[in-house]
NULUM-20640 format. One line per field, with one value per residue: x, y, z of N, C-alpha, C in turn. Coordinates in Angstrom, 2 decimals. Atoms other than C-alpha are relative to their C-alpha. Example, Ala and Ser with C-alpha at 12.3 -4.5 7.8 and 13.67 -1.06 7.14 Angstrom:
! NULUM-20640
n_X = [0.89	-0.82]
n_Y = [-1.19	-1.19]
n_Z = [0.00	-0.06]
ca_X = [12.30	13.67]
ca_Y = [-4.50	-1.06]
ca_Z = [7.80	7.14]
c_X = [0.90	-0.77]
c_Y = [1.20	1.09]
c_Z = [0.00	0.73]
! end
This chain:
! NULUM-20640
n_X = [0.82	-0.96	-0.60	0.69	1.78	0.33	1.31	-0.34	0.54	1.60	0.17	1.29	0.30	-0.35	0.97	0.56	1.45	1.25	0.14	1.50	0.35	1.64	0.69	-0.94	-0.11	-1.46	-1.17	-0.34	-1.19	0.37	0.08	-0.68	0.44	-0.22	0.85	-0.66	-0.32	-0.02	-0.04	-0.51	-0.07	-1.20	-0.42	-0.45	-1.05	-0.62	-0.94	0.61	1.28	0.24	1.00	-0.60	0.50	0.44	0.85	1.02	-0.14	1.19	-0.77	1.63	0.00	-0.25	0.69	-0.60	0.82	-0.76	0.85	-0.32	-0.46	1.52	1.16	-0.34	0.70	-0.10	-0.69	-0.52	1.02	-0.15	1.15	1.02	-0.69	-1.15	-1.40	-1.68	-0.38	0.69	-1.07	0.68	-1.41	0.24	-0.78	0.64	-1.57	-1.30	-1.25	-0.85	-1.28	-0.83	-0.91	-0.32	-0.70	-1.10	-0.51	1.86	0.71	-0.27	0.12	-0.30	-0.30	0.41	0.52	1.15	0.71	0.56	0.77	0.94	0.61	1.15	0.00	1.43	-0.25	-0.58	-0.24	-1.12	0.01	-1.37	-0.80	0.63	-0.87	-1.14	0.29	-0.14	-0.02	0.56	0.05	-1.16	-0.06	-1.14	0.24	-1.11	0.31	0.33	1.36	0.10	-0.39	-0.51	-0.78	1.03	-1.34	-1.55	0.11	1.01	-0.33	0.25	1.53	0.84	0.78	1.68	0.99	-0.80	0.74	-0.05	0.03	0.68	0.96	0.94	0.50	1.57	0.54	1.13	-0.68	-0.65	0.66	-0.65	0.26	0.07	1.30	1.03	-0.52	0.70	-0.02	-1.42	0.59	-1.53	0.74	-0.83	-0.29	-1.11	-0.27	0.15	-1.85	-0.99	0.99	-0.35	0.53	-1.05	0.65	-0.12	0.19	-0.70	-0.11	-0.56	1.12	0.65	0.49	-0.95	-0.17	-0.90	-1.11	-0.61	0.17	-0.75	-0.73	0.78	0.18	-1.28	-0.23	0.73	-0.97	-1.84	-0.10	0.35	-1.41	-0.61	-1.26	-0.07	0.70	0.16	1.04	-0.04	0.61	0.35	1.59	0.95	-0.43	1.18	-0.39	0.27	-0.04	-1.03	0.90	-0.73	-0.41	1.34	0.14	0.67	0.88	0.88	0.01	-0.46	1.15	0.53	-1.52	0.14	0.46	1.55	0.50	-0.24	0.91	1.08	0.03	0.37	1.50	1.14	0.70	0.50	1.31	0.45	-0.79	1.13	1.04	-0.18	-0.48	-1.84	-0.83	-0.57	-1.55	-0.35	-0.25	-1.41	-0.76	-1.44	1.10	-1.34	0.07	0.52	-1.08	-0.88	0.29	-0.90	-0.96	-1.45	0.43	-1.26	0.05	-0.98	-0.37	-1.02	-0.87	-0.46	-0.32]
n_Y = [-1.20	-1.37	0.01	-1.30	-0.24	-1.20	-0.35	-0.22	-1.34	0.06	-0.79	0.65	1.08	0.45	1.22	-0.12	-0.87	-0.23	-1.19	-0.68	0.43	0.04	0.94	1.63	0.05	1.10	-0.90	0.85	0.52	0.72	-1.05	-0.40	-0.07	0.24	0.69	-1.25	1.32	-0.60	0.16	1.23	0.90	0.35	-0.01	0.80	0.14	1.35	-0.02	0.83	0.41	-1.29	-0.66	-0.61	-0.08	-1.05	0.05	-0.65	0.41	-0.63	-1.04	-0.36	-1.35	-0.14	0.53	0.69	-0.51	0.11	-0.72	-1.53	-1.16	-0.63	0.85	1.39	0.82	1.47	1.05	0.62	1.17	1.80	-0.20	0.70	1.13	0.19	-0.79	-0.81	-1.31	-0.40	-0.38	-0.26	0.11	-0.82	0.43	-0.96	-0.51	0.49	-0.12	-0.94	0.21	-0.65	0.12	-1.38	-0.72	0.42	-1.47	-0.78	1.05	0.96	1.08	1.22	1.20	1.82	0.40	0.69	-0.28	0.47	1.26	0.19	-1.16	-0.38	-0.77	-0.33	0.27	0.25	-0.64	0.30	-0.47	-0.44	-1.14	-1.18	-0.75	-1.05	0.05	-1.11	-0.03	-1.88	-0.27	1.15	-0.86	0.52	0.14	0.25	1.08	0.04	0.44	1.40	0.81	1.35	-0.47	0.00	0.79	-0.45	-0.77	-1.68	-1.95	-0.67	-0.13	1.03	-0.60	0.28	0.62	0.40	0.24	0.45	-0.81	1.12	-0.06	0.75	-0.04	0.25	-0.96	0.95	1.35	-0.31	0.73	0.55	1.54	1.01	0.80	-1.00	-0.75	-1.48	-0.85	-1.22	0.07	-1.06	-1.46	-0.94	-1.11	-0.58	-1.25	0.32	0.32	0.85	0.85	1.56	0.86	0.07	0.55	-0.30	0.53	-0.21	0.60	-1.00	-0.24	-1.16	-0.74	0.40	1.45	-0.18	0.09	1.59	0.68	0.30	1.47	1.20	0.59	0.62	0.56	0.96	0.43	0.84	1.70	1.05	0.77	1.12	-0.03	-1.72	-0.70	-1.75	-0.58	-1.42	-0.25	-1.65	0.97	-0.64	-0.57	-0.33	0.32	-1.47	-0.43	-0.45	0.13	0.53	1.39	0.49	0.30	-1.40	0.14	0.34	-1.29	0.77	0.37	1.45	1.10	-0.41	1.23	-0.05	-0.54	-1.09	-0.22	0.04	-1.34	-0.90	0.11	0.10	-2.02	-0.23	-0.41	-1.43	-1.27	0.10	-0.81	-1.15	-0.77	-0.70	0.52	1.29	-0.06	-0.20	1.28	0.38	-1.14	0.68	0.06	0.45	1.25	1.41	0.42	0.39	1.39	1.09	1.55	0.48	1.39	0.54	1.38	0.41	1.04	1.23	0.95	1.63	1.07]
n_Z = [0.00	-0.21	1.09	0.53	0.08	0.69	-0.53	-1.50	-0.01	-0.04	1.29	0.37	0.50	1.48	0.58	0.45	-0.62	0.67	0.16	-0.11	-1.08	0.11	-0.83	0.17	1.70	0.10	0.04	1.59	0.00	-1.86	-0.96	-1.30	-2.05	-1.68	-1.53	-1.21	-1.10	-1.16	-1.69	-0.36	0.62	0.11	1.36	0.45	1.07	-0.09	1.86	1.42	0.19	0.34	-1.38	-1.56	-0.83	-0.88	-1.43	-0.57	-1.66	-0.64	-1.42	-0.94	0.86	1.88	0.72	1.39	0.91	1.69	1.24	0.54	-1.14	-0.61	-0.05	-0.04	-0.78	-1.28	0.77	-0.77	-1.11	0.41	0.00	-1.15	-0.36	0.73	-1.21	0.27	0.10	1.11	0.69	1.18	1.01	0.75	1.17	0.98	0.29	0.23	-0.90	0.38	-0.81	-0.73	-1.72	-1.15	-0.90	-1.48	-0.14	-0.82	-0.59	-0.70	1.23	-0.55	0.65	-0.20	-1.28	0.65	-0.22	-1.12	0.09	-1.25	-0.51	0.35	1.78	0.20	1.12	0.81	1.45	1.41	1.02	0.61	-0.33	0.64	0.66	-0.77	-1.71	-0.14	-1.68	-0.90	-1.82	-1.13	-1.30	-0.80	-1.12	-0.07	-0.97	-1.73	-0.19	-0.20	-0.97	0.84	1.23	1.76	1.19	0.94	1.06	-0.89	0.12	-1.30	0.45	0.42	1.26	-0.72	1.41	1.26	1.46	1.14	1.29	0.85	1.42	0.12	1.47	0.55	-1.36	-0.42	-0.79	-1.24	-0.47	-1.18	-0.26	-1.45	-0.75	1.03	1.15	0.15	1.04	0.60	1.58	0.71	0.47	-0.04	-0.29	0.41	1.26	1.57	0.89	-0.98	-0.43	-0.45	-1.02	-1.22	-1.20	-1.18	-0.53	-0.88	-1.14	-1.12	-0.76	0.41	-0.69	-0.86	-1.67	-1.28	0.83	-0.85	1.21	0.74	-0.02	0.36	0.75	0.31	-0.68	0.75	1.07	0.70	-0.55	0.99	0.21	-1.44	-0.64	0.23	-1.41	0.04	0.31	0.27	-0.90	0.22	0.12	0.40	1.09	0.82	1.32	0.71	1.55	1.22	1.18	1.07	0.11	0.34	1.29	0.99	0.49	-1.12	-1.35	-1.37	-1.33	0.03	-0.98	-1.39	-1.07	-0.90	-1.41	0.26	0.89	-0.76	-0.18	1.16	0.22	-1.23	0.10	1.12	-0.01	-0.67	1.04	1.08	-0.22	-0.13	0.50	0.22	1.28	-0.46	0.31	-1.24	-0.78	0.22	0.12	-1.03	-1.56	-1.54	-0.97	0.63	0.52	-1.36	-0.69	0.77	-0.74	0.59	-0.31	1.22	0.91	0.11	0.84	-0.41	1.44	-0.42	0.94]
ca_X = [0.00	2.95	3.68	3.30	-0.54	-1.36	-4.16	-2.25	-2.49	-6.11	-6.80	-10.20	-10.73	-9.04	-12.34	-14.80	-17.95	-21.54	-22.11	-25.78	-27.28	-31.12	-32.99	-32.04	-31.49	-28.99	-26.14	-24.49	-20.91	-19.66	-20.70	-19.27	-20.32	-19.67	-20.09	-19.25	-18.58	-19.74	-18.32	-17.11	-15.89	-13.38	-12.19	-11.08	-8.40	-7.84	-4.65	-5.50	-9.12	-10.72	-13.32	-13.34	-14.89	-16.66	-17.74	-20.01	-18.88	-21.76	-21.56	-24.01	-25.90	-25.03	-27.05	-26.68	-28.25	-27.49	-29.20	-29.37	-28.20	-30.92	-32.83	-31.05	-32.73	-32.31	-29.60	-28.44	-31.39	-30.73	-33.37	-36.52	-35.57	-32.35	-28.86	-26.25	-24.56	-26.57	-24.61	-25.09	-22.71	-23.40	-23.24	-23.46	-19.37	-16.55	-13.18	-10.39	-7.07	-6.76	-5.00	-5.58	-3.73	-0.83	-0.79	-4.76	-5.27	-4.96	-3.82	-3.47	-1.67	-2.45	-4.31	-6.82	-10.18	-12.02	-14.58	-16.49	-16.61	-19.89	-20.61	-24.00	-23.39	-21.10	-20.82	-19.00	-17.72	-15.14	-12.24	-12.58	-11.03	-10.00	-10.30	-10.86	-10.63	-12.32	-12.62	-9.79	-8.77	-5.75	-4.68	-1.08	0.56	0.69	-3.26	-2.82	-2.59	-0.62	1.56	-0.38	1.19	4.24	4.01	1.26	1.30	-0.75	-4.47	-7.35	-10.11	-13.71	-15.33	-13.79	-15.36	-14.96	-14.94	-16.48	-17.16	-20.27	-21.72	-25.38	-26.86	-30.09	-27.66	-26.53	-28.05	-27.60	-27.75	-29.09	-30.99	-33.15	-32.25	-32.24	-34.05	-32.00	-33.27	-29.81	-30.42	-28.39	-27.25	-24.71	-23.65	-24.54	-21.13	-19.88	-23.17	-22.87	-24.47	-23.45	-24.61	-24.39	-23.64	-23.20	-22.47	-22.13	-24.61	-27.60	-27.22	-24.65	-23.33	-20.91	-17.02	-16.27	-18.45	-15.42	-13.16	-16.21	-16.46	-12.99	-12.80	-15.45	-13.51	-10.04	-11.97	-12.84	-9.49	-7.49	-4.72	-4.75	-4.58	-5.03	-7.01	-7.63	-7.26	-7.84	-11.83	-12.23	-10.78	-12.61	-12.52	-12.39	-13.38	-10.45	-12.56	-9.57	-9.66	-13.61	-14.06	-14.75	-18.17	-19.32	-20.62	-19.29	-22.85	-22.83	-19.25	-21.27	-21.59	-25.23	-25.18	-24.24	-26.70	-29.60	-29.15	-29.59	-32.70	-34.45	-34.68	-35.82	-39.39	-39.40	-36.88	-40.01	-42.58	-40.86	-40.36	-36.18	-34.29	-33.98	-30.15	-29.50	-29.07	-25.75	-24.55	-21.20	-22.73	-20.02	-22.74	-23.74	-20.06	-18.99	-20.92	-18.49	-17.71	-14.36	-15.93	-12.69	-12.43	-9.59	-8.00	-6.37	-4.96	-4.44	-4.15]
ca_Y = [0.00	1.94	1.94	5.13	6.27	8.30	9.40	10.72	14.56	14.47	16.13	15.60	12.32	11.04	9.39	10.90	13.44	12.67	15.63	15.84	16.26	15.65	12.55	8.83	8.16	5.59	7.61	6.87	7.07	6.20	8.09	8.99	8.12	8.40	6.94	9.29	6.67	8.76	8.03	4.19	1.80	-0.72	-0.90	-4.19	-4.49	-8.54	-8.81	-10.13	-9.49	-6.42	-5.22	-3.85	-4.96	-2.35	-3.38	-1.50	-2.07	-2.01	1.09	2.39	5.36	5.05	4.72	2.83	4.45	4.55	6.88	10.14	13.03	14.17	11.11	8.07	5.51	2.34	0.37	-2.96	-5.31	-8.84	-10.12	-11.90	-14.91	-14.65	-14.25	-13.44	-10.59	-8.48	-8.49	-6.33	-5.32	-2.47	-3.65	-1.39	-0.14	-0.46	-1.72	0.48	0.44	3.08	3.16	5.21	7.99	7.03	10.90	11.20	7.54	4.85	1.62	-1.77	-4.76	-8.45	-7.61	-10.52	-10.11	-10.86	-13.42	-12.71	-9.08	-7.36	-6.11	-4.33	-5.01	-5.69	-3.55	-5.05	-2.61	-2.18	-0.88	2.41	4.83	7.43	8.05	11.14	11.98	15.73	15.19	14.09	14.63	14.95	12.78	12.84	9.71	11.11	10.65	7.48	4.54	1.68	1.93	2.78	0.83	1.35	4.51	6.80	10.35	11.48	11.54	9.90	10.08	10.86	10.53	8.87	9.18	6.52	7.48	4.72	4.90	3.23	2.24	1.93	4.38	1.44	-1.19	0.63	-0.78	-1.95	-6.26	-8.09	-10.19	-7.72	-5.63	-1.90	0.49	3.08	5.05	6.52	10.32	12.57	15.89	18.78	21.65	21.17	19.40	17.88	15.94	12.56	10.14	10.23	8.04	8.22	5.97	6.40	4.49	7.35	9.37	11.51	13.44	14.57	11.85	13.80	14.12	10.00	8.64	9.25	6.86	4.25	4.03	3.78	1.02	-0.84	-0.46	-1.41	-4.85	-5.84	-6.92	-9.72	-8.64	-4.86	-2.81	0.92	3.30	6.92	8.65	12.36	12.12	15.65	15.59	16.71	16.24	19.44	19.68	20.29	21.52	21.34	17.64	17.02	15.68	18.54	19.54	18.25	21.21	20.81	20.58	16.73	16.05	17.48	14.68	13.88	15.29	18.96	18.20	17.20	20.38	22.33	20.54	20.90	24.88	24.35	24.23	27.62	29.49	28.05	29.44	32.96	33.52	33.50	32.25	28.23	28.78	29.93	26.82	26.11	29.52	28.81	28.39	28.19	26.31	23.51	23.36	22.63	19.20	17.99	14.09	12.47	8.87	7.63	4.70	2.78	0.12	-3.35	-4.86	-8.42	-11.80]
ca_Z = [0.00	0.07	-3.28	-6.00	-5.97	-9.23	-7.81	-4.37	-5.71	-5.43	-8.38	-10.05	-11.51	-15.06	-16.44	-18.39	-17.13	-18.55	-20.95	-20.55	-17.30	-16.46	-15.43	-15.25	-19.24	-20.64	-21.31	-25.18	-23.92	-20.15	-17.34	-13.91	-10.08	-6.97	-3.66	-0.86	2.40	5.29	9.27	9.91	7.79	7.06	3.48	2.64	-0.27	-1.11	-3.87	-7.05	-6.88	-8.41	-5.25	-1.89	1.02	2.81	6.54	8.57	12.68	14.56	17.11	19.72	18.02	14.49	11.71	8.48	5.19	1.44	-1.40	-3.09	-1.22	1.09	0.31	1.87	3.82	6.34	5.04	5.91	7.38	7.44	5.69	7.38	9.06	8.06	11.06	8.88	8.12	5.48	2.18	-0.77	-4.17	-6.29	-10.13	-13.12	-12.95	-14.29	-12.27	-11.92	-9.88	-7.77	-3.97	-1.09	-0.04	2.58	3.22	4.44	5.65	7.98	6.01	7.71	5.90	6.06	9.20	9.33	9.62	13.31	12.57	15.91	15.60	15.13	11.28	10.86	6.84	3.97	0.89	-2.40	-4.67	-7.64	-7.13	-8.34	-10.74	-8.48	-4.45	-2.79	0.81	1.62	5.33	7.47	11.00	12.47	14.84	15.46	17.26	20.96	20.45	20.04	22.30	20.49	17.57	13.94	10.69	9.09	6.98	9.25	8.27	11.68	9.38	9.01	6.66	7.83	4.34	1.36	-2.18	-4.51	-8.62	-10.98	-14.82	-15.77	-19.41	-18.95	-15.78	-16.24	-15.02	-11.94	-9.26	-5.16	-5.12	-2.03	0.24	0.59	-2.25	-1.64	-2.96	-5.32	-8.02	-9.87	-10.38	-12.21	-10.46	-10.98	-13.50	-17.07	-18.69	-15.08	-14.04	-11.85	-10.19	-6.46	-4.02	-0.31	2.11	5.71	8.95	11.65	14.22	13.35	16.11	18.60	21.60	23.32	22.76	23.97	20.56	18.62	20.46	20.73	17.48	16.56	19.24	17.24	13.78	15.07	16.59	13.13	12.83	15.26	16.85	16.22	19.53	18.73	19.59	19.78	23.11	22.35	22.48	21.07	17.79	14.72	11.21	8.53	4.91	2.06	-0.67	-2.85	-2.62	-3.94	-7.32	-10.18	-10.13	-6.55	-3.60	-0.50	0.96	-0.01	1.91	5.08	7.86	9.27	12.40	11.32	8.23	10.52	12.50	9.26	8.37	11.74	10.99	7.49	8.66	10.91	7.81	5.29	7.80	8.29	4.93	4.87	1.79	2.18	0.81	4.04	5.76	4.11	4.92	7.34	11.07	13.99	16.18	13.47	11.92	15.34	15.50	12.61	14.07	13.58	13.33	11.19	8.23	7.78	4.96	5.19	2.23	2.82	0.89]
c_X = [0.85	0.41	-0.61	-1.60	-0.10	-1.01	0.40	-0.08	-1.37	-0.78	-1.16	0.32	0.23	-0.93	-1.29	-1.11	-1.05	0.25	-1.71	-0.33	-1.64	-0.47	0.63	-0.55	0.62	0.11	0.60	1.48	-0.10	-0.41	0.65	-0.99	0.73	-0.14	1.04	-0.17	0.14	0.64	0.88	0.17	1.48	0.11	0.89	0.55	0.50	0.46	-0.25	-1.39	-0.18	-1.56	0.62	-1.43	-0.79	-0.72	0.41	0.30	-1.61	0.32	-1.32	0.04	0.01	-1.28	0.13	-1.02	0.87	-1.35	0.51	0.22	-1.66	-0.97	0.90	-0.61	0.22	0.68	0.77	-0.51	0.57	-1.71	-0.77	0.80	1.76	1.25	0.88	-0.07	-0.73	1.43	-0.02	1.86	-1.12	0.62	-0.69	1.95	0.60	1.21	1.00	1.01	0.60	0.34	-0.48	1.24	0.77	-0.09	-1.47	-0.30	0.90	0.15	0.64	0.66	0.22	-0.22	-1.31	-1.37	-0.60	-0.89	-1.14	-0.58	-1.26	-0.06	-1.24	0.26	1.29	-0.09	1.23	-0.05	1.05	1.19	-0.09	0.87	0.40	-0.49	0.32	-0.13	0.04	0.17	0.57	0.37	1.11	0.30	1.57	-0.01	-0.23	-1.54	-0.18	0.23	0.35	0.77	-0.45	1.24	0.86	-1.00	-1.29	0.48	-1.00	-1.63	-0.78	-1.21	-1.54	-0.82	0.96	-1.49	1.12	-0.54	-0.24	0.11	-0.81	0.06	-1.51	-0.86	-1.37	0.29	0.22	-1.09	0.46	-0.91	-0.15	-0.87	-0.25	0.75	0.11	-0.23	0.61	-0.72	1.27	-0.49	1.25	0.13	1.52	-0.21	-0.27	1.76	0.84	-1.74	0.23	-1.07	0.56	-1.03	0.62	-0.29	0.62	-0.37	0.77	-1.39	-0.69	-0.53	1.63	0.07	1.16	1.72	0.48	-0.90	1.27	1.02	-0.61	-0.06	1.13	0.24	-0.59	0.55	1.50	-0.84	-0.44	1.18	0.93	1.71	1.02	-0.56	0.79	-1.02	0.13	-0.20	-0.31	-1.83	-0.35	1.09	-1.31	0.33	-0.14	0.17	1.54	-0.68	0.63	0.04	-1.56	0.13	-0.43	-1.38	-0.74	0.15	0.70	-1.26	-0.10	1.31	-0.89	-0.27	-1.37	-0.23	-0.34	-1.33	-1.57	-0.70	-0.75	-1.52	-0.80	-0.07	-0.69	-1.85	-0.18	0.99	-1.42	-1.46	0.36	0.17	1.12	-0.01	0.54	1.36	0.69	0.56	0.55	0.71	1.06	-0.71	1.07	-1.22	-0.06	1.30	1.01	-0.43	0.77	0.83	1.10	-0.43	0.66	-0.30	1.20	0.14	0.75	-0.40	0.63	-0.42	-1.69]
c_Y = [1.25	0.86	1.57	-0.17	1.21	0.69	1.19	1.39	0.02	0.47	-0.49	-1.23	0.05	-0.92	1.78	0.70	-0.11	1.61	0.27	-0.34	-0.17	-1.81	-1.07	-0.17	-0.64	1.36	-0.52	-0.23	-0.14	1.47	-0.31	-0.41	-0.44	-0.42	0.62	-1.40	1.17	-0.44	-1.33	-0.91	-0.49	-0.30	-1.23	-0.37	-1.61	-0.05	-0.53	0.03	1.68	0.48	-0.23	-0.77	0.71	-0.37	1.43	-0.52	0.45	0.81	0.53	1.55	0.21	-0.59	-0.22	0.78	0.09	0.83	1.02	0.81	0.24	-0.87	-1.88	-0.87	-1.23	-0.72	-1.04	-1.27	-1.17	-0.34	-1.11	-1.78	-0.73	0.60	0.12	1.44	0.69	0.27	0.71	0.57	0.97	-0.74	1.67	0.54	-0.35	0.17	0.76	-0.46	1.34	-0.27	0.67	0.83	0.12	1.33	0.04	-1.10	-0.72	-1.52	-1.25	-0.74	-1.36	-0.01	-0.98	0.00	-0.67	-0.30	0.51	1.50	0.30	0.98	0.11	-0.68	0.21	0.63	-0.39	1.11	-0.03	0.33	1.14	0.59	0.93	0.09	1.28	0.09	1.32	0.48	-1.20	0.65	0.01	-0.57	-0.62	-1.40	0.00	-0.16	-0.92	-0.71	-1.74	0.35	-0.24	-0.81	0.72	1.37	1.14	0.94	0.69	0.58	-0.87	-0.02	-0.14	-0.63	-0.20	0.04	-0.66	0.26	-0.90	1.07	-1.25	0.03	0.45	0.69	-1.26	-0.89	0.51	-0.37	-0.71	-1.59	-0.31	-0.69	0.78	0.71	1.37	0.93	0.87	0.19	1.04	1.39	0.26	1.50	0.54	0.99	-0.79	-0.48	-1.16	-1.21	-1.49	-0.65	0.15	-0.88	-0.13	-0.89	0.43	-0.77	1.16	0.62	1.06	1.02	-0.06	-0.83	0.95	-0.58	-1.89	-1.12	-0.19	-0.99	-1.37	-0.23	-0.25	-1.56	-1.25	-0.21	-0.53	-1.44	-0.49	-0.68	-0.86	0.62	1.09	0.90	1.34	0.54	1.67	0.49	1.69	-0.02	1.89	0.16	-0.25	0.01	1.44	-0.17	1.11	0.25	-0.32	-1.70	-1.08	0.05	0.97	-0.45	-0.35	1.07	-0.57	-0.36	-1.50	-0.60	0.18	-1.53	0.33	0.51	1.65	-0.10	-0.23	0.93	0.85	-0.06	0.06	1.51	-0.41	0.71	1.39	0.62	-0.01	1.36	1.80	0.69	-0.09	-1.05	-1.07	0.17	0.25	-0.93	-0.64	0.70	-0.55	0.58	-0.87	-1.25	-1.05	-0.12	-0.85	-1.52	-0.49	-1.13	-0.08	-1.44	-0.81	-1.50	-0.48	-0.86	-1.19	-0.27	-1.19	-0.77	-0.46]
c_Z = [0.00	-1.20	-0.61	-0.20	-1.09	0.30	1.35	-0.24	0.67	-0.75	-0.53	-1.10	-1.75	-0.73	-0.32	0.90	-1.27	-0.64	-0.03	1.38	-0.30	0.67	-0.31	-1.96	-0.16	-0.89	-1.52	0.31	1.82	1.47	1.02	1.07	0.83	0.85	1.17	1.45	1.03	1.48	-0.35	-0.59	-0.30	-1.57	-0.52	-1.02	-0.10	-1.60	-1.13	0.00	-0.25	0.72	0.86	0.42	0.69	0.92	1.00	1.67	0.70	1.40	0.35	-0.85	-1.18	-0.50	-1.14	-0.93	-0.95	-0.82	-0.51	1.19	0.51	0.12	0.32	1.08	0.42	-1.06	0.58	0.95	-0.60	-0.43	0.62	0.10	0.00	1.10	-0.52	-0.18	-1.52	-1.51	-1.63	-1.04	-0.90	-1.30	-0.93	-0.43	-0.33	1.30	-0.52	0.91	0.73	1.62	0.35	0.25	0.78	0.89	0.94	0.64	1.01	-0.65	0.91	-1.34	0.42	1.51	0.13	0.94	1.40	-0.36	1.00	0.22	-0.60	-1.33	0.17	-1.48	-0.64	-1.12	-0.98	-0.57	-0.74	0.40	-0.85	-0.85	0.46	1.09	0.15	1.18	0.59	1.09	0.32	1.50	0.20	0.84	0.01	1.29	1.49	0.37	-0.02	1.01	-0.63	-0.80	-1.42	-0.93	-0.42	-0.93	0.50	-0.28	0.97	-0.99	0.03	-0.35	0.95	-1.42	-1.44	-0.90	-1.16	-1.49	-0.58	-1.24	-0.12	-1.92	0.02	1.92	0.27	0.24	1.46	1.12	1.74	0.38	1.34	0.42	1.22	-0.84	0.98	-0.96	-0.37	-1.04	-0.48	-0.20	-0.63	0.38	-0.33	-1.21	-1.33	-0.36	1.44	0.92	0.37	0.21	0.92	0.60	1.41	0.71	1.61	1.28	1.15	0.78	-1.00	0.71	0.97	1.63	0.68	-0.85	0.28	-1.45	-0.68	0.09	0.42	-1.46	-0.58	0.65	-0.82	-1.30	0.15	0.46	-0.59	-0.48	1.36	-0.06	-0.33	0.98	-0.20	0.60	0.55	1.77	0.21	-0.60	-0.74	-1.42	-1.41	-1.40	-0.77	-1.68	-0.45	-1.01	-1.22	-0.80	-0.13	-1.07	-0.79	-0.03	1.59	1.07	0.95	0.86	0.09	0.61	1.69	0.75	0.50	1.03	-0.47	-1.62	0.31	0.71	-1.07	-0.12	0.65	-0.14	-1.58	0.06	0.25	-1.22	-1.19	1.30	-0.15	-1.95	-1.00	-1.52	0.75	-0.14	1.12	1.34	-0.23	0.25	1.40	1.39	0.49	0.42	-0.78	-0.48	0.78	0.19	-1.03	0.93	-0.53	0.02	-1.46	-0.77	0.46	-1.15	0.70	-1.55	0.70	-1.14	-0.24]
! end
């Protein structure tokens, strides 16, 4: 994982932008999406195989969801009668080969997976065509309590966005037992128009500064015989806008808590009157609930 990352600028994405925007349509050449990976997750990298892993730790408080911006909903049920682990796989993309970041992330190698720990769900996807990592926190090592892998640069990513090209926008699609529902949209500027979809495993509300090293606690114990963990309980993550894919606001990197806030005035700004736009405008108290409820990678065999 150490190796060169063309990608490690962060520079917007070397693949192709839909040139028409507007409603779900098959597309004539390939289009672009996203998947923004809100709060907690482990990122599973296995060599010779072209997908990721993506488990979901189960943590007190959190809540699982996947959709369009603004519109994502309960993700993750096992379905009826059914005690495993829920497991779904986005098809419709093309694979790609890009790396993480050494510079913004946390990257395990051939740490092997804990069997016993608790996974709300499983997300398959591609590997992607480019990785992006907006919101990271700092958390140098005296915050730590253990010793991080080889090659730590003192970050660690709150929200990663993965970069896909697709062929056919009426293939795209989230596989499972239960399925979920997804209806692809396209949004964005005329000429840079995506698909994004949104997934997130983090709170929708604030817990107090001591969530952030519970839920870390719960992502390092998806792995055996990996004793880290975070003891600086108020650290906080902060948007790089530089480092969001051409074409995407920053309102869709925001984390749920601080975007929940927002929407609980919407009603009283609609009754008075005010200009909805307003409720992205930069706000100390709601900017302040930005979590640090960190990802991580392992690359293993």
């Amino acid at each position: 994982m150490n190796g060169h990352n063309p990608l490690a600028t962060q520079s917007a994405p070397a693949i192709p932008n839909p040139d028409t925007p507007g409603p779900r349509t098959k597309q004539a050449d390939a289009g672009v999406m996203h998947i923004f990976f809100h709060g907690t997750f482990l990122f599973v990298i296995r060599r010779g195989e072209k997908r990721i892993e993506v488990l979901m730790p189960k943590v007190e408080d959190h809540v699982f969801r996947a959709g369009n911006w603004l519109g994502e909903t309960q993700f993750g049920h096992a379905a009826h009668g059914g005690g495993g682990i829920p497991t779904y796989e986005i098809e419709g993309l093309e694979p790609g080969a890009a790396l993480p970041d050494p510079k913004h992330n946390l990257i395990f190698a051939d740490a092997p997976l804990n069997a016993k720990a608790g996974v709300h769900a499983n997300l398959i996807v591609p590997m992607p065509a480019a990785i992006f990592t907006p919101r990271r926190a700092h958390v140098p090592e005296g915050d730590l309590d253990g010793k991080p892998p080889a090659g730590y640069q003192e970050h660690m990513a709150t929200l990663q966005i993965l970069s896909y090209r697709f062929k056919d926008d009426a293939k795209l699609r989230i596989k499972g037992n239960p399925g979920h529902a997804w209806e692809p949209a396209f949004s964005g500027p005329e000429g840079k128009s995506t698909v994004n979809l949104h997934v997130f495993a983090s709170p929708d509300q604030d817990h107090g500064n001591s969530h952030t090293t519970t839920a870390f606690d719960r992502l390092m114990n998806l792995m055996s015989g990996v004793d880290l963990k975070i003891t600086n309980r108020r650290s906080r993550s902060f948007l790089f806008p530089e480092s969001l894919p051409d074409g995407i606001p920053p309102e869709e990197s925001e984390d749920l808590t601080p975007r929940m806030a927002r929407l609980g005035q919407m009603g009283r700004m609609r009754k008075s009157g005010r200009d909805l736009n307003l409720l992205w405008f930069p706000s100390e108290a709601l900017d302040d609930k930005t979590s640090a409820c960190t990802d991580c990678w392992n690359e293993c065999s």
